[in-house]
C-alpha positions in Angstrom: -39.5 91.0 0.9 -37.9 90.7 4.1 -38.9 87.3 6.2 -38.4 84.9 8.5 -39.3 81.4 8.6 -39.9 79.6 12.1 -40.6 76.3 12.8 -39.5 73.4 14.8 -36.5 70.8 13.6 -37.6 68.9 10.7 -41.1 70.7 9.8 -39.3 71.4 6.5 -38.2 75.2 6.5 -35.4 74.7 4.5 -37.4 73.2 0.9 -40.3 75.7 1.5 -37.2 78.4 1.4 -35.8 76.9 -1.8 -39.0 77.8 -3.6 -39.8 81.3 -2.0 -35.8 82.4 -2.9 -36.7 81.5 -6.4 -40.3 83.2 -6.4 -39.3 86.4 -5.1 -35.6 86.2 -6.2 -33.9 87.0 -2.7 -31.6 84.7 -0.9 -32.1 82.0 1.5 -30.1 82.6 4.5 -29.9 79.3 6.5 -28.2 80.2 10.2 -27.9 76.3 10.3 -25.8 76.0 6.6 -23.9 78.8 7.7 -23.0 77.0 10.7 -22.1 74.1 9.2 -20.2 75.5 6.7 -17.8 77.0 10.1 -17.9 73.7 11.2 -16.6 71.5 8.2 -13.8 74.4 7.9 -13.1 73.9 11.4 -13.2 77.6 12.2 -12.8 78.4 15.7 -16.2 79.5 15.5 -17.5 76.3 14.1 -15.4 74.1 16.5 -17.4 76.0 19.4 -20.6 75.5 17.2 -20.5 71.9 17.6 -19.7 71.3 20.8 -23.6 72.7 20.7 -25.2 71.2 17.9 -23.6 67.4 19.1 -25.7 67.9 22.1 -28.5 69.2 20.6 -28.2 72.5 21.9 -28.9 76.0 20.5 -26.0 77.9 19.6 -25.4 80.9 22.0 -27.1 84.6 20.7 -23.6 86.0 20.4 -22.1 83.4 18.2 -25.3 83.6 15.6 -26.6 86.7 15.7 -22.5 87.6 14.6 -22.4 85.4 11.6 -26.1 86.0 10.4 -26.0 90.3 10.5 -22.7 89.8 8.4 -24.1 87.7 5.5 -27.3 90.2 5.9 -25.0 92.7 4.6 -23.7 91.4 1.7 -25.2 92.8 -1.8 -27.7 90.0 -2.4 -29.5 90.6 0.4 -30.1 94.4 0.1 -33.5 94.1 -1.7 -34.8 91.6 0.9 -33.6 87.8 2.2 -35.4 84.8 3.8 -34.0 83.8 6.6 -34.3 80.0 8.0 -33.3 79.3 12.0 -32.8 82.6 12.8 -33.6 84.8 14.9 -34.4 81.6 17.2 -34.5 83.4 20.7 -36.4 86.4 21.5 -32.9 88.1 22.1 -32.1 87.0 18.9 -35.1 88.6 17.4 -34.2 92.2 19.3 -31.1 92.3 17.6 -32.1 91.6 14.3 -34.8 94.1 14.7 -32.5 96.8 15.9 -29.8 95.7 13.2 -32.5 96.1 10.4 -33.5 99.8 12.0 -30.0 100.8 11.9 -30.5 100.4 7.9 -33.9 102.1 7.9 -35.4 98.4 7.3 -37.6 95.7 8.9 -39.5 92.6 8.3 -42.5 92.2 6.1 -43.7 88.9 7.7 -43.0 86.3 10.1 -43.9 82.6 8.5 -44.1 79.8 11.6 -44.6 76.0 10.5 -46.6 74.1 12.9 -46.2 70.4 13.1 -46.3 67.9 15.8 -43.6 66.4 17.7 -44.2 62.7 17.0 -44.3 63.5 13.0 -41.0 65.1 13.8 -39.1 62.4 15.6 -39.8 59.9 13.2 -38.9 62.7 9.8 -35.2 63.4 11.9 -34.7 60.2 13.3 -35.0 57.8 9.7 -32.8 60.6 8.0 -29.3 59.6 6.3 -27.0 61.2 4.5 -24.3 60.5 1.9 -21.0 60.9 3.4 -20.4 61.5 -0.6 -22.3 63.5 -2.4 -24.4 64.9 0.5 -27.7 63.7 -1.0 -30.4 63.3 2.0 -32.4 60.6 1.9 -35.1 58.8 5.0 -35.3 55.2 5.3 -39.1 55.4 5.2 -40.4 58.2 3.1 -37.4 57.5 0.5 -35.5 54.6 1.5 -32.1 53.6 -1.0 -32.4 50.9 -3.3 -29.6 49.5 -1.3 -29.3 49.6 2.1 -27.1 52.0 3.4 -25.8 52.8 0.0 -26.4 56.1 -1.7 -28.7 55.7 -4.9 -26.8 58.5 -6.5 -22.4 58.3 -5.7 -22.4 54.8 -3.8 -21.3 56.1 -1.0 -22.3 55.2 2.5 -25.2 56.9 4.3 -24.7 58.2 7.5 -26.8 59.3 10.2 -26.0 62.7 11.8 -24.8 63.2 15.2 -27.9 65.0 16.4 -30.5 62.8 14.6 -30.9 60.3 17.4 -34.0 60.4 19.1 -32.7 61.1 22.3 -30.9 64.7 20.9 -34.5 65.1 18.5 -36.2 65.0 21.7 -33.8 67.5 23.5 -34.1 69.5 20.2 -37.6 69.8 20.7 -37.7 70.8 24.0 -34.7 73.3 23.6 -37.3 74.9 20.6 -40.6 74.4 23.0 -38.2 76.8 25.9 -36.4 79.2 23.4 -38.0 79.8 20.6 -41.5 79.0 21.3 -41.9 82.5 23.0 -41.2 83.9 19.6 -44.1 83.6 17.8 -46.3 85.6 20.7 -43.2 88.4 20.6 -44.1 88.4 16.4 -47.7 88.2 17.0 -47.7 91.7 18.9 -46.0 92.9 15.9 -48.2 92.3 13.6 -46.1 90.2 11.6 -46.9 86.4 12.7 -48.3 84.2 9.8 -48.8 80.2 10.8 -48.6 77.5 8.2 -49.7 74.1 8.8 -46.1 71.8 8.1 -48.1 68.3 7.6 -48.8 66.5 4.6 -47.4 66.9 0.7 -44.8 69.5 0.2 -46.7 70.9 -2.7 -49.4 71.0 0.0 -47.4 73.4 2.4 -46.4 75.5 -0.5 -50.0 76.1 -1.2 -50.5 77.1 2.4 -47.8 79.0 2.4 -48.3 81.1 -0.1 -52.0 81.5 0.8 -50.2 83.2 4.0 -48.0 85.6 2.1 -51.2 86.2 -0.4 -49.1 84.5 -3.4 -50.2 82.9 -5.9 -48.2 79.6 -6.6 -47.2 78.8 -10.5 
């Protein structure tokens, strides 16, 4: 299968991926893990990158939609993918679509997490992470035994330079302008499934899959 998930920062994208990679054994394709990956490399692309991210700002089309179609054609993902942040603008979207006809492909669904933006401020802003071992914590749903200290390496936990409220906030309008519009341009394909992203994350898995007519474990 051949998907994308939508959703706004923080509605949890990323863990629901994790379990549909392993489900239907294709990849998870993260735009944002990709990007970061440019970034800690300091890549000319992922210098530019950050200059966007810091200020909570979409990347440009040009720089994503690059980096995404190339990882789309490596060998694990010719029997389907996930893909998680991307496409993000309706631009975005057109090019994927007219990549995937260039291989005689397209998607098979479109999977958008709602989930509203006071639940998301306080998930992004009470996020750390170890400047160790890169283990995530949040200082309310799973605070450290120690403060500041990461329960699994020691190291410090650090919050990330766009996990202030003031860049959530620009996040989430950035999304609202951008990518918002997506979900109508996927509805008018046919494709559009919507997931409710609150509560349990066994709970959204259950959703989920009731979208996709799976059947969890």
């Amino acid at each position: 299968m051949r998907i994308v998930l939508i959703g706004p920062p923080g509605a949890g994208k990323g863990t629901q991926a994790r379990f549909l990679t392993e489900r239907l054994s294709v990849p998870a394709i993260s735009s944002g893990d990709l990007l970061r990956a440019e970034i800690r490399e300091g890549t000319p692309l992922g210098q530019l990158a950050k200059q966007h991210t810091d200020a909570g700002e979409l990347v440009p089309d040009e720089l994503t939609t690059t980096m995404v179609t190339h990882r789309l054609g490596e060998p694990d993902a010719a029997a389907g993918f996930l893909l998680d942040g991307f496409p993000r603008t309706v631009r975005q979207a057109e090019l994927l679509e007219e990549s995937l006809a260039e291989g005689e492909t397209a998607l098979d669904a479109v999977l958008a997490f709602d989930m509203p933006d006071d639940e998301i401020v306080q998930r992004l802003t009470g996020r750390r992470i170890c400047s160790g071992c890169g283990t995530t914590v949040h200082m309310v749903f799973s605070p450290p035994r120690v403060p500041g200290q990461c329960d699994e390496c020691g190291n410090e936990l650090t919050r990330r330079a766009d996990d202030t409220e003031e860049t959530v906030l620009r996040r989430l309008a950035v999304y609202a302008e951008q990518t918002v519009p997506l979900l109508q341009w996927y509805a008018d394909r046919g494709l559009l499934l919507r997931v409710d992203a609150l509560g349990a994350v066994s709970e959204v898995t259950d959703r989920m899959c009731a979208a996709l007519s799976l059947m969890t474990p």
